[in-house]
C-alpha positions in Angstrom: -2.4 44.5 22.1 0.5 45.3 20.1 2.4 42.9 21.0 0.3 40.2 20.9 0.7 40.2 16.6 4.8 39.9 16.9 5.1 37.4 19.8 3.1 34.9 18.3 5.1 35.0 15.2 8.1 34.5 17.7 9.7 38.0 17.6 10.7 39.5 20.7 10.8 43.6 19.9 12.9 45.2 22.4 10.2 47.7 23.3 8.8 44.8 25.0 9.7 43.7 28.3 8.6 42.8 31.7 7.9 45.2 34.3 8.0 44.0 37.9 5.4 45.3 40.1 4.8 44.9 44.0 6.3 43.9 47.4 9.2 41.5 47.8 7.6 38.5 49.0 4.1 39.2 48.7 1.6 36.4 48.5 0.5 35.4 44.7 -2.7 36.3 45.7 -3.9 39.3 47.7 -6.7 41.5 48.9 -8.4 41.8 52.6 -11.4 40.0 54.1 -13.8 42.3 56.5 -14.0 40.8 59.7 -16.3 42.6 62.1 -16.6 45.2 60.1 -12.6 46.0 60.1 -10.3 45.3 56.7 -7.7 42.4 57.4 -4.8 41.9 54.9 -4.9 38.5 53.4 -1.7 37.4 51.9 -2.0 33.5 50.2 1.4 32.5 48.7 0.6 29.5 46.1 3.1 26.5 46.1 3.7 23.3 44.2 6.4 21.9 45.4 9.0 24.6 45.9 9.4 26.2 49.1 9.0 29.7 50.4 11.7 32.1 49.6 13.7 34.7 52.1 11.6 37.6 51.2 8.7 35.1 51.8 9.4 34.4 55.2 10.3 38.2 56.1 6.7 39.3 54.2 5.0 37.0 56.3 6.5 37.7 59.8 5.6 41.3 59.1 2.6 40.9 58.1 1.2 38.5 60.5 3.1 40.5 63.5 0.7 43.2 62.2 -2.2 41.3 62.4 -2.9 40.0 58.6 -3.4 36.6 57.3 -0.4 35.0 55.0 -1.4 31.3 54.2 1.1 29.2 52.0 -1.1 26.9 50.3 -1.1 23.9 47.7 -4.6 23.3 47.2 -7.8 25.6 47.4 -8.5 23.7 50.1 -5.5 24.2 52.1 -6.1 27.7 51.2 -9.4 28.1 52.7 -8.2 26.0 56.2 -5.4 28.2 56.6 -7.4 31.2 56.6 -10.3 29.5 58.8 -7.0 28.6 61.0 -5.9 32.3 61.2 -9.3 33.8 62.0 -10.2 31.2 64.7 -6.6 32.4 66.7 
């Protein structure tokens, strides 16, 4: 809220900055879906055209060896197939 004043009149003050927060490699989007009654970990990494990165790849391993969902999507819909895909395994 304070800031909001000063960086839209283009000052930066150098209180301000970002703060990184999270897992290297998570998923842009994340939470769990309940499947019989049990929390799985549901990971979906959003992409345009870029590809995944290292810690990408090494978040995902891990987290589908352990028995979550990571789905790198484009679309909603590819989104949604992915994680119809994981749960029908």
């Amino acid at each position: 809220k304070r800031a909001w004043p000063l960086l839209s009149k283009g000052v930066h003050p150098p209180w301000l900055r970002p703060v990184k927060y999270g897992v290297v490699g998570q998923g842009d989007i994340g939470g769990w879906i309940s499947v019989g009654g049990k929390a799985i970990c549901t990971h979906i990494e959003v992409k345009i055209d870029d590809e995944q990165s290292d810690g990408q790849e090494v978040f995902e391993r891990v987290l589908t060896g352990h028995g979550g969902i990571y789905v790198v999507a484009h679309s909603v819909e590819e989104a949604m197939e992915g994680i119809d895909r994981s749960l029908s395994k």
